[in-house]
C-alpha positions in Angstrom: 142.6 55.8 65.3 145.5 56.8 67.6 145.1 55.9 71.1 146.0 58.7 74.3 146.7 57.0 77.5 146.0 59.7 81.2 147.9 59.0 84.4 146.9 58.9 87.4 149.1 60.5 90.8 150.7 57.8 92.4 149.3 58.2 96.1 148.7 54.8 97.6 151.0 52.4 96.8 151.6 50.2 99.5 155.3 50.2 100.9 155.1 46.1 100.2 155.7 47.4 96.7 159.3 48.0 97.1 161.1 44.5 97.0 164.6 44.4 98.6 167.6 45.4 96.0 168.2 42.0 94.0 171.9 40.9 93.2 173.4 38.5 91.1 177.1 36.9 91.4 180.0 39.0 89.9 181.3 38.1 86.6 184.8 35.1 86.9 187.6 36.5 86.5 190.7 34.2 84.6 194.4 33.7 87.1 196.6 31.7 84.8 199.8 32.3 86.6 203.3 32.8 84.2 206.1 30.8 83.8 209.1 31.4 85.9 211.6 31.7 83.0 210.9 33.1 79.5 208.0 35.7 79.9 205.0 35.4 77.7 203.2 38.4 76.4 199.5 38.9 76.6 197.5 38.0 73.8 195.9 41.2 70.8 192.3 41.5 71.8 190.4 40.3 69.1 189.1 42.9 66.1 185.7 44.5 66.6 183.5 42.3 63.9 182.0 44.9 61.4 178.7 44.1 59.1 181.1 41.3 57.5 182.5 39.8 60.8 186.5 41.5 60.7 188.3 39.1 63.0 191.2 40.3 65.2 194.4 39.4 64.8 196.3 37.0 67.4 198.3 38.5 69.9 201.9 37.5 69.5 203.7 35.1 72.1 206.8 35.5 74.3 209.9 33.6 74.0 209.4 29.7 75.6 211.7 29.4 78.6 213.6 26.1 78.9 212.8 23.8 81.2 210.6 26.2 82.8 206.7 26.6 83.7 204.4 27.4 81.0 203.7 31.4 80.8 200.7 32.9 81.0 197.9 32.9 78.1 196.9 35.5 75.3 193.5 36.9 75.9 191.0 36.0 73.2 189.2 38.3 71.0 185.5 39.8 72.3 183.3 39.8 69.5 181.3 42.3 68.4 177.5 42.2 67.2 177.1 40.9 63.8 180.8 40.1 63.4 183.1 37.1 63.9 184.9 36.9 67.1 188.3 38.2 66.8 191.4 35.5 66.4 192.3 34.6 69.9 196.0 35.5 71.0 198.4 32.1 72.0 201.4 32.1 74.2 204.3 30.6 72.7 205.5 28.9 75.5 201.8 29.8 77.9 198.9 28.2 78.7 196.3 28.3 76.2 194.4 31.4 74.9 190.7 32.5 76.3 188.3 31.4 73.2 186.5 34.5 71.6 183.5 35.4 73.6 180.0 35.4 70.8 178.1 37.9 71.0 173.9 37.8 70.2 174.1 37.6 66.8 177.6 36.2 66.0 179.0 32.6 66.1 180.7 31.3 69.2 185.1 32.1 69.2 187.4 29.9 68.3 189.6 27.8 70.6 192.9 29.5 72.1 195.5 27.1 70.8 197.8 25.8 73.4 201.4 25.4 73.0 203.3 23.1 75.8 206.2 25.0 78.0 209.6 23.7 78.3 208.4 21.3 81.3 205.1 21.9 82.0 202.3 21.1 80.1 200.0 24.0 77.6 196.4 24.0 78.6 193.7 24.2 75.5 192.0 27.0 75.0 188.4 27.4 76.0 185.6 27.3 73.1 183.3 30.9 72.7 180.7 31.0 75.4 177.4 32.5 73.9 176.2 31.7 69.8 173.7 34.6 68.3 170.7 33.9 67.0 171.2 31.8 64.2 174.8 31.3 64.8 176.9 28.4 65.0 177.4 25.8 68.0 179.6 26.6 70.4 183.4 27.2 70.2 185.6 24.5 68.9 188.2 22.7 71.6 191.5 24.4 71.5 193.9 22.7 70.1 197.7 21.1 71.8 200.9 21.1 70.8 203.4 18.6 72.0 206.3 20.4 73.6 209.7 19.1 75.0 208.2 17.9 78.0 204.6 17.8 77.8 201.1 17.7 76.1 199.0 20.1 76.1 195.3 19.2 76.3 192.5 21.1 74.6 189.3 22.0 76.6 186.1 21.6 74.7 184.1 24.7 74.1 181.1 25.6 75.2 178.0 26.3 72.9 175.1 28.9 73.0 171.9 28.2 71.7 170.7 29.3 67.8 167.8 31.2 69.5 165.0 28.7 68.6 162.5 28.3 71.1 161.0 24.9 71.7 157.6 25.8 69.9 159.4 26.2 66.7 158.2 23.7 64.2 155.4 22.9 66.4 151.3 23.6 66.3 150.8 26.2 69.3 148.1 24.5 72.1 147.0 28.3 72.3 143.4 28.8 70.1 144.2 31.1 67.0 140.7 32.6 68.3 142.3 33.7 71.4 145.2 36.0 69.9 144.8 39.1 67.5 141.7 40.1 68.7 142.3 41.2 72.4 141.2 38.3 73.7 142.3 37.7 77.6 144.4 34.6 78.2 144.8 33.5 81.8 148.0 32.2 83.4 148.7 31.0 86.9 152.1 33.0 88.5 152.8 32.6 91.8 149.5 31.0 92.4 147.8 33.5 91.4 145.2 33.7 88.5 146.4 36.3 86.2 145.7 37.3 82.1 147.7 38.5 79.3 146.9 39.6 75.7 148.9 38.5 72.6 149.5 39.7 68.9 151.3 37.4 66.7 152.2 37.8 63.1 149.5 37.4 60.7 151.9 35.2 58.5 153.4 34.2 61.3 155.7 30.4 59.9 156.3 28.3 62.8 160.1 27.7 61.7 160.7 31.1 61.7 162.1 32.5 64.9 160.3 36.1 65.8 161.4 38.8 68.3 158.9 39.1 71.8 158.3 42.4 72.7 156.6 42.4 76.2 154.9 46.0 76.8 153.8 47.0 80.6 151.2 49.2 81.3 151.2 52.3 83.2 149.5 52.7 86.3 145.5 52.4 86.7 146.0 50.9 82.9 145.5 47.8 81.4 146.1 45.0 79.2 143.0 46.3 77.0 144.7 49.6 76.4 148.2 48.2 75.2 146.3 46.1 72.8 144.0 49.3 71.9 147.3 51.3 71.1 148.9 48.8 69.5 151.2 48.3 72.5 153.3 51.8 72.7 152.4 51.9 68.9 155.6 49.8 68.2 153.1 47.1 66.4 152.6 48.5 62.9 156.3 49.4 62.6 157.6 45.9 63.6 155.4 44.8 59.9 155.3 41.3 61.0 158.4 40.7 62.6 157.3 40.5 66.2 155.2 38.7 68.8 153.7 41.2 71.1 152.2 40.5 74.6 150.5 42.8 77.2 150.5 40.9 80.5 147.6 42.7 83.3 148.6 44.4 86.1 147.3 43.7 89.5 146.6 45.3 92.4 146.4 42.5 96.0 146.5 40.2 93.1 143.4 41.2 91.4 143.4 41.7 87.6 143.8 45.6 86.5 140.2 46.9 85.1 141.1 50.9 86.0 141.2 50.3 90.2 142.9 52.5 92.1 146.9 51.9 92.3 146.7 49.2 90.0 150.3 48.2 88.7 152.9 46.4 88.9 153.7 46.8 93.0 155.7 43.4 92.8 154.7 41.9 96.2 157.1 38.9 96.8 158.3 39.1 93.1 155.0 38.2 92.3 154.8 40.5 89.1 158.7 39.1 87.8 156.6 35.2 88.5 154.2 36.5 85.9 156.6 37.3 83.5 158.4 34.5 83.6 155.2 32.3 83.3 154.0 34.0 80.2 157.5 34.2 78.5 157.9 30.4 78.8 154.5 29.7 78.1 154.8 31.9 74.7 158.1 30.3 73.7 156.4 27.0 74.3 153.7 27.9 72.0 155.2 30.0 69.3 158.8 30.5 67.3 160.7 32.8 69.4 164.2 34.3 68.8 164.9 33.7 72.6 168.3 36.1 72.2 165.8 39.2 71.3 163.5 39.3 73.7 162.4 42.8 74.9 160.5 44.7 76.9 159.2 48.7 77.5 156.4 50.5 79.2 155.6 54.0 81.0 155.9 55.2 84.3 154.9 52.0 86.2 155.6 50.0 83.2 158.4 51.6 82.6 159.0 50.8 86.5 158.3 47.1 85.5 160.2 47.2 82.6 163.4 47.9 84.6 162.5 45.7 87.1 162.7 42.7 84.5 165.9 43.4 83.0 167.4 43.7 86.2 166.1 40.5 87.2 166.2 38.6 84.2 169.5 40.0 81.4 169.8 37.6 79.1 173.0 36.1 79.7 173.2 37.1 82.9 171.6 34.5 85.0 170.1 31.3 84.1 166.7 32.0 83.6 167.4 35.3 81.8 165.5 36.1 78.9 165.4 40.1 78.5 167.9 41.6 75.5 166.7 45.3 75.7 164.4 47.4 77.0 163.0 51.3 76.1 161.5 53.2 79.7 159.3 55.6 79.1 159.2 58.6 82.1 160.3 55.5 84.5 161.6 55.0 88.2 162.0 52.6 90.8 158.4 51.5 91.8 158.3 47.7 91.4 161.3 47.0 94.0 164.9 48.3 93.8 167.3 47.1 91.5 170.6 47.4 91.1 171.6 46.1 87.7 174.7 44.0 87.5 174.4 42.4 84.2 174.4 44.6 80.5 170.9 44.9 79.3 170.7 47.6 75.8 168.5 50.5 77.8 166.8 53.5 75.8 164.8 55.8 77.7 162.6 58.7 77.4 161.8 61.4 79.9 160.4 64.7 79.7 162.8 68.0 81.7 159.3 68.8 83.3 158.0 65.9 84.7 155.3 66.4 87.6 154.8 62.6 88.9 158.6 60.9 88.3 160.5 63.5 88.3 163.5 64.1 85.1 166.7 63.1 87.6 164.8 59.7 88.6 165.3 58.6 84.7 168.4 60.0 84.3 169.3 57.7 87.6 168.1 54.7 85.9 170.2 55.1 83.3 173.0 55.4 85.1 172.9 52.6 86.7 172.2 50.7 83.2 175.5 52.6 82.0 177.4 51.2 84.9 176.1 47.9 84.1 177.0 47.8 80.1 180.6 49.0 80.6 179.4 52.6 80.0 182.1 55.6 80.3 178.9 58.0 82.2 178.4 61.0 81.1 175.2 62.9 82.2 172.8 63.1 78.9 172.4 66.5 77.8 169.3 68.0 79.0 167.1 70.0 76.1 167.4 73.5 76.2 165.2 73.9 73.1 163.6 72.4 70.4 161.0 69.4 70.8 164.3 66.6 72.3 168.0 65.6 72.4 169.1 61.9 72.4 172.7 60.9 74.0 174.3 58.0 73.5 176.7 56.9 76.5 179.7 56.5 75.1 182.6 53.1 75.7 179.9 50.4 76.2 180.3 47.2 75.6 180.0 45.8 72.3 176.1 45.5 71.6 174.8 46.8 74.9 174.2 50.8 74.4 172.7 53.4 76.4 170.4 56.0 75.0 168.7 58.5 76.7 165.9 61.4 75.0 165.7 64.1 77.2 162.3 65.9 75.7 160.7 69.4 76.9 157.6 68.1 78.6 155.4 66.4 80.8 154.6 62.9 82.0 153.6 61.3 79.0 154.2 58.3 77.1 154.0 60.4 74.3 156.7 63.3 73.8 156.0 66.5 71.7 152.8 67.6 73.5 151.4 64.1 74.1 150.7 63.8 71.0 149.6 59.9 70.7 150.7 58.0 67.5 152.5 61.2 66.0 155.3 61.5 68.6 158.5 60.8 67.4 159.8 58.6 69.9 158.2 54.9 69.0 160.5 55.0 65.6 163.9 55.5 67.6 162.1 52.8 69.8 162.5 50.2 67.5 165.4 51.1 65.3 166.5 50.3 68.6 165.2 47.1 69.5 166.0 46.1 65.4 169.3 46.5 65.9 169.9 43.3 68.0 
């Protein structure tokens, strides 16, 4: 039975539903100064890893200078998704090298090796700063060479996590009789009582680490209707592989149940409070891959769905949990955001939107594009034919932008709302799968 979700004009949101534009610090940036004799050439960026981890090759060092400060380091590899981080460059007479940076689903980079100056002493290199999923520890220490005046020491490097979250190999404390069957679950957030409903494999193993898929519902919807559509129909095409979860909307902190302008209006970051509760009380509870976590919705969820990954990019700030996310005919409703941090964005909107108008998505995009390194173009806007999908080009390695521009209306369901036949939940999570 396919499942068609109606939206209702959004007339009445309170102006307490736009939170203040969040921000988050800028990225470090490295100032190892050169020596004053002998100049040291930068290190090669590292190779892009392929499907069996290419590494790059090492940059190659300057002449040493004698007697003289060390030179500046080689830049170690970035590695790509999948791949081993490339081989980090060394000076010959610099500081150390920058360790490879891991990606989600790579290993941590090796350690820069550093190599002393003619009087001053090499610095080590610094160990790969994120493991993937089922990667290794962190990066090893970089390694010293004695030189004719000093020792170089190594810095250790520091480790990611292999994606396990703490409920793997454990019992979950939820009932089994409270999940896959639409059951509500309540949660406290932000003091306030609150519900969510939860899918979880049917053979689901407890030492087997699953993607979370969180799926917001549209205004005047519910929890009860992303469960009843098998949460943007992305359930029977993940076959097993993913935890779903609806959390409710609210409106003055009541639970959704089809009341007017009841969403996802944010008041006080209440609505990101909720998300957080239920993510850590799932990962608790359940075998999560915590580096492919994800989220989507439409119109207000899709709203909500920004929101988080603004808020929360894994990575990106401490508590950051969200890896992707897929807006369906979004905009800014749940509090401005201006996204600092890369988050993988696909998004859907139809050229003849009535209620969030086609440039809104496009803007959203943008600003994702921005955020992942992007080189913007605007995506090409159908002229005929059902959609077109663009792909930003230049992003950063594992953090693309796609955007479907579709001739149609508001829906969640492109090609003449056409629930469960559309063609857009299969891109969705070839999407989502590729992380």
């Amino acid at each position: 039975m396919t499942f068609r979700m109606r939206y209702i004009w959004l007339v009445g949101i309170p102006a307490s539903a736009i939170a203040s534009a969040c921000s988050a610090p800028e990225p470090p940036t490295d100032s190892t100064t050169g020596g004053s004799a002998g100049r040291v050439s930068s290190g090669g960026k590292g190779g892009v890893g392929g499907a069996a981890g290419v590494s790059g090759s090492s940059g190659k060092g300057g002449a040493s200078g004698a007697g003289a400060a060390a030179g500046s380091a080689g830049s170690g590899g970035r590695m790509a998704t999948g791949g081993s981080s490339g081989t980090p460059g060394a000076g010959t007479a610099g500081a150390a090298a920058s360790g490879g940076l891991g990606a989600a689903a790579g290993s941590g980079g090796s350690a820069g090796a550093g190599v002393s100056g003619g009087s001053a002493a090499g610095s080590g290199g610094m160990g790969g700063s994120l493991a993937g999923s089922g990667g290794a520890a962190g990066g090893t220490a970089g390694a010293a060479a004695a030189g004719a005046a000093g020792a170089g020491a190594g810095a250790a490097g520091t480790g990611g996590g292999d994606g396990k979250s703490a409920g793997c190999g454990k019992a979950p404390t939820i009932p089994s009789n409270m999940y896959n069957n639409g059951q509500h679950i309540s949660i406290t957030a932000a003091s306030i009582q609150r519900r969510y409903i939860l899918s979880v494999p049917t053979n689901y193993d407890n030492t087997h680490p699953y993607k979370l898929v969180i799926a917001y519902h549209q205004l005047n919807g519910n929890d009860d209707q992303m469960y009843s559509n098998k949460y943007y129909h992305l359930l029977p095409l993940a076959k097993d592989t993913a935890i779903f979860v609806a959390p409710n909307g609210q409106k003055n902190g009541g639970n959704c149940a089809d009341a007017s302008n009841c969403g996802w209006p944010n008041t006080n970051n209440s609505d990101i409070a909720l998300a957080d509760a239920v993510v850590k009380e799932l990962e608790d509870n359940f075998c999560i891959d915590t580096n492919r976590i994800f989220a989507t919705g439409w119109s207000y969820g899709g709203s909500m769905s920004y929101k988080t990954a603004c808020e929360r990019p894994l990575g990106g700030v401490a508590n950051g949990f969200v890896r992707a996310i897929a807006v369906y005919s979004g905009a800014q409703l749940s509090g401005n955001c201006t996204p600092t941090k890369p988050v993988a964005y696909f998004a859907a909107h139809g050229t003849h939107d009535s209620v969030l108008n086609y440039s809104q998505g496009v803007g959203l995009a943008q600003n994702f594009a921005k955020a992942n390194g992007c080189t913007w173009a605007t995506p090409t806007e159908v002229q005929s034919g059902a959609h077109v999908c663009t792909n930003e080009m230049g992003c950063a390695t594992g953090y693309p932008v796609e955007f479907c521009s579709f001739n149609g209306d508001h829906t969640p369901d492109p090609d003449n709302g056409q629930s469960g036949n559309s063609w857009v939940y299969q891109p969705v999570w070839d999407f989502f799968s590729q992380f």
